[in-house]
N, C-alpha and C positions, 0 to 999 in steps of 0.2 A: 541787251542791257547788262551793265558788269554784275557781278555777283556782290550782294550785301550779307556781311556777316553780322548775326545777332541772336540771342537767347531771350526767352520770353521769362518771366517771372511773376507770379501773382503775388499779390501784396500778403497772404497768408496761405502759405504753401507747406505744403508735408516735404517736400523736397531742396525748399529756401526756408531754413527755421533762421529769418531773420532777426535784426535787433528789434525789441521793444517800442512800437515807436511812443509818442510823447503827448502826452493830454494834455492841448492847448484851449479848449473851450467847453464850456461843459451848462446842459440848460433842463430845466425841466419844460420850461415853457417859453418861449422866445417873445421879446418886448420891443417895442421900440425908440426912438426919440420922438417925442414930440414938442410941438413949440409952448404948449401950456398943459397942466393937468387938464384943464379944462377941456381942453381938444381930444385927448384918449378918452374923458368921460362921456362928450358928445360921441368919438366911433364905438365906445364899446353899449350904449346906448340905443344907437342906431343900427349895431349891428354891422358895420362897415368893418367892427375887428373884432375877431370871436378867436380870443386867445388859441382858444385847443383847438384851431383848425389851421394854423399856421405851422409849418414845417419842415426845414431847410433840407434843398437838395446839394445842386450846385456849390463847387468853390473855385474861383480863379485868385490869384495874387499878381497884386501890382506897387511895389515899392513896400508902404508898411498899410497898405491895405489889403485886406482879404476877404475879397467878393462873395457874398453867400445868398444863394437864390430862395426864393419863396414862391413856388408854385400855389396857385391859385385851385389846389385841389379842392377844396369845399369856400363855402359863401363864408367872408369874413377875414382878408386876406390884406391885412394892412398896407402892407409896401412890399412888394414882390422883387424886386432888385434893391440890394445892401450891400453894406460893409462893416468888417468892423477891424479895428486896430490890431495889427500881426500882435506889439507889443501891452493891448490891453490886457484887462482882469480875463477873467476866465469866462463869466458872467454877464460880460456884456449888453447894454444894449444896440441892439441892429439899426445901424443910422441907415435909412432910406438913400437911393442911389437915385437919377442926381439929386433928388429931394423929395420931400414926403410926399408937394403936392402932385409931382410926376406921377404918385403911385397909387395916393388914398384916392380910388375910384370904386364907385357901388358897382357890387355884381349885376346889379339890373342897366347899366350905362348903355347906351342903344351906338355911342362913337368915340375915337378920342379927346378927350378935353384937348388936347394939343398935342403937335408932333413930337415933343417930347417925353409925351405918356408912356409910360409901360403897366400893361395888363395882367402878363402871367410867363414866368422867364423860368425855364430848369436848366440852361446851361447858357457860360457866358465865356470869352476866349480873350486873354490881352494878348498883343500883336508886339512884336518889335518895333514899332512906330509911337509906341503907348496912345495905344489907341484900345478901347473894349469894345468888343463886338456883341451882341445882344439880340437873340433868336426870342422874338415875344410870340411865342402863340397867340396870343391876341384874345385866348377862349378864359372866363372868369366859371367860376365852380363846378369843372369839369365833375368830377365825382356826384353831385347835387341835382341841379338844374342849368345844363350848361348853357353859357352863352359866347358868342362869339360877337365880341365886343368892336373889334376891328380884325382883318386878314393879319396874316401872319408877315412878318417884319422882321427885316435886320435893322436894328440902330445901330448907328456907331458913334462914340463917345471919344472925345479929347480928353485922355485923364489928366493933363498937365493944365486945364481950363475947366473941365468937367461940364461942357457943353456938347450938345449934340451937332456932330457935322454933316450927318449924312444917313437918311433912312427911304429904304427900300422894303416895298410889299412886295410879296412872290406874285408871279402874273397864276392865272388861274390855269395855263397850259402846265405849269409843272406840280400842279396840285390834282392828288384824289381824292374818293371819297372818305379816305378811313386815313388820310394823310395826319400825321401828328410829327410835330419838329420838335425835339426834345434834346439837342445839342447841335452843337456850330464848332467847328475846327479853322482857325485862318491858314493863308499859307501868304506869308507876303515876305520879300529880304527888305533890311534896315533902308539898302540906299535905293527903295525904287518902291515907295511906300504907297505912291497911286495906282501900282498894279498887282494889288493885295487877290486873292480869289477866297472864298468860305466854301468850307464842304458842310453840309447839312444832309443826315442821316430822318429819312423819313420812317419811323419804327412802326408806321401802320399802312402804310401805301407801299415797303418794302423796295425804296427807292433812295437813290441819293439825288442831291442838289447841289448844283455848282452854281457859287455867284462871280463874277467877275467887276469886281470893283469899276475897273478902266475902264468897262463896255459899260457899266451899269445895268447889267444882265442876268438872267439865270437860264439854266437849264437843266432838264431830267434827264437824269442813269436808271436805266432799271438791268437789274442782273437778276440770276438765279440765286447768287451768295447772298444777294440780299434780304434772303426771307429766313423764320426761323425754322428750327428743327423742329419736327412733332413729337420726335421723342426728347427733349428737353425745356418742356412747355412747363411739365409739373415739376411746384416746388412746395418745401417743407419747411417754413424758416421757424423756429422757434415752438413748433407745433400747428404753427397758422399757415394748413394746406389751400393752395390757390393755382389756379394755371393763369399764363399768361403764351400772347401769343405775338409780343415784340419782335420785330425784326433789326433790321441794321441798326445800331445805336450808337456804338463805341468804336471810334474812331483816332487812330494817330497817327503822325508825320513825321519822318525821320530825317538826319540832315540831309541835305542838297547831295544829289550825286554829282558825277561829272559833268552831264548835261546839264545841269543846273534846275533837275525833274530833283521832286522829293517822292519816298516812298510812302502809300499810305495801308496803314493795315487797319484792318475793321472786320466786323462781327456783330452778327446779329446779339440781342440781350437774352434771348431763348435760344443757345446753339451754346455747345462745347468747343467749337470750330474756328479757327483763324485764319485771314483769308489776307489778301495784298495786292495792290494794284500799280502801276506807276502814273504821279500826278499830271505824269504828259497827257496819256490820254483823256483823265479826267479836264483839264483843261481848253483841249481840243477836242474834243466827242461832237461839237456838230459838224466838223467838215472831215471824218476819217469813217473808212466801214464800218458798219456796226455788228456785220456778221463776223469778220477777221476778229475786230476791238475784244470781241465776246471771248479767247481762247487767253487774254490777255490776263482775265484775272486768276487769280493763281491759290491754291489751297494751299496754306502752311500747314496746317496738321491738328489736330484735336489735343485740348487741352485736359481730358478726362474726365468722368463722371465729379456729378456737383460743382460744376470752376464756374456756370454762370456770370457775368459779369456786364457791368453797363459801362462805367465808365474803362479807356486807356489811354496812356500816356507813352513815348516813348524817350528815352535819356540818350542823348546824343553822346555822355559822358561815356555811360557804364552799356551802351548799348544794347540794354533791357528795356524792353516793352510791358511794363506796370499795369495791373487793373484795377485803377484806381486814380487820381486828378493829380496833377507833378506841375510843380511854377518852371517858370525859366532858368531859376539859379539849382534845379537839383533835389528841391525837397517838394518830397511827397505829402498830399494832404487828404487823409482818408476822413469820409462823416458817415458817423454811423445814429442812424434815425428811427429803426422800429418801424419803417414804414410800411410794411402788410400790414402789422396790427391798426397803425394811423387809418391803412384804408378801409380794412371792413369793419372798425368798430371805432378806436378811440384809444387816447392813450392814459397813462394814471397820471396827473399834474403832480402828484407826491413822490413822484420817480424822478431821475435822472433821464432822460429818452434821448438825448443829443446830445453825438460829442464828437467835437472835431481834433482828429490825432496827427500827428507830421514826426515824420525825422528823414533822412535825406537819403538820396540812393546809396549812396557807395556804402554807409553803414548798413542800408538794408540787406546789401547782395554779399559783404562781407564775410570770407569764410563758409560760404555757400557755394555748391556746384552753380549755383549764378553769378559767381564773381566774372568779372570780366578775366581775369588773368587765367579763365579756363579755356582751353579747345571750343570754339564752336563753331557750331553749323554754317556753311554758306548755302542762299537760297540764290537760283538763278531767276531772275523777272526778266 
């Protein structure tokens, strides 16, 4: 396979003192739309919405909307898939994705009220088809009393209609026990939109997931890259010491090479470590060796002590691989959440805790040994 050139960059780097980027949204406590006071008094009430347990992860962009997820980490989890206006206040509130009723379900709910429901969403991917892809867990107050409300699901959404076209549960051969899907990557081109495939990184079962649209299908990858490092397990954020023992997470797709394979790099969310594969094989993995397949994935190299990272993106522009969530036109959208503190206590509603920041690559890499107009590396795959 020919050689790809490209340079990594993390979104705050001692080596990329990039631009500033820009404070686009900012919340102490995140709210929603509803259709009457009335109806927020009856969920907060009932306990269907418990403000301080609500907490955006996820962002994707799709025209002047920008998708922002709400994991169903504790009981009280209003609408878990949103949006809100690229051009709104700052302050917003989170309109429910495709609508409220899609989403206000009790964490005790035994099924989906309909195939339109969405349960518990941390990553969501628009496709060149505009089309939004949508990895539900399916599992309501993991952190609490979990349940698993329906198996785990890809929706996919018409955003020019905002209807669901097409939802797929994972069979139970590509599932383990400690399986958790916590992001979805597509790989589909403009003119051949019915033969889309999704990579999903399993961050507890230390596996990937390939869907194949066309086939209506999935299958398991399991590697060794896929697990995390034991010495990058503990971390120290803010004072709030935790270990975590995530594996593959962060995942991105680079343009289309000659064969018309994309490249994908990925990395566990407890590992220093960056790794690459070509999406040939990922697509084709059940009819090729699996013993040959195995030499195929490839070590990029260690990022250094503290880079931890979940999400990545790569910019086909500036040919920088971002740790952090990037739309299609180039801008970066980093959200920063307090989320250790959210998980083992709580946060202050008298604070600021969520904020969503962007400015676009080529200012970020600008005048940085990460400028594209530097020398780099080529990797052979």
């Amino acid at each position: 396979m020919r050689a790809i050139g490209f340079i990594i960059a993390l979104t705050i780097a001692a080596s990329c003192k990039a631009a500033t980027p820009q404070t686009r949204f900012a919340w102490n406590e995140v709210d929603y739309t509803w259709k009457t006071p009335a109806d927020k008094e009856n969920a907060l009430k009932d306990k269907i919405f418990v403000p301080a347990n609500n907490l955006p992860l996820g962002l994707a962009r799709w025209k002047n909307k920008l998708f922002v997820t709400v994991p169903r980490w504790k009981n009280g989890v209003a609408s878990s898939l949103n949006y809100v206006d690229v051009d709104g206040a700052q302050d917003q509130l989170l309109k429910p994705y495709p609508s409220l009723e899609a989403n206000l379900i009790p964490d005790s709910a035994k099924e989906l009220p309909s195939n339109s429901s969405i349960i518990s969403v941390f990553r969501v991917d628009v496709d060149a088809c505009d089309r939004l892809w949508v990895m539900d867990t399916g599992l309501a107050d993991i952190l609490g009393s979990p349940n698993q409300i329906a198996g785990p699901s890809i929706a996919i959404f018409d955003l020019n209609t905002d209807q669901l076209i097409h939802r797929y549960f994972l069979k139970v051969d590509v599932l383990k026990e400690d399986t958790f899907f916590a992001n979805i990557v597509v790989d589909v081109n403009k003119d051949k939109c019915e033969d889309g495939f999704a990579y999903i990184p399993d961050l507890g079962g230390y596996g990937v997931v390939v869907y194949s649209l066309k086939q209506d299908d999935a299958w398991r990858i399991n590697h060794h890259y896929f697990h995390f490092d034991p010495l990058a397990g503990s971390y120290n954020v803010s004072g709030v010491v935790f270990h975590w023992t995530d594996g593959v997470f962060g995942l991105a797709l680079s343009e289309p090479r000659d064969n018309g394979y994309r490249t994908m790099f990925f990395h566990a969310f407890s590992s220093t470590k960056e790794f690459c594969v070509s999406t040939e094989l990922l697509q084709n993995y059940k009819h090729i060796n699996k013993d040959e397949a195995f030499h195929d994935f490839k070590l990029l190299g260690d990022r250094g002590a503290n880079t931890q990272a979940s999400a990545s993106a790569y910019d086909p522009n500036t040919h920088v691989l971002f740790y952090t969530q990037m739309d299609s036109e180039g801008v970066i959208w980093v959200l920063s959440d307090k989320l250790p503190r959210f998980m083992i206590g709580g946060l202050n509603p008298n604070e600021t805790n969520i904020m969503i920041f962007s400015t676009d690559a080529f200012r970020a890499v600008s005048g940085t040994t990460c400028e594209p107009s530097q020398a780099v590396p080529e990797i052979d795959l």
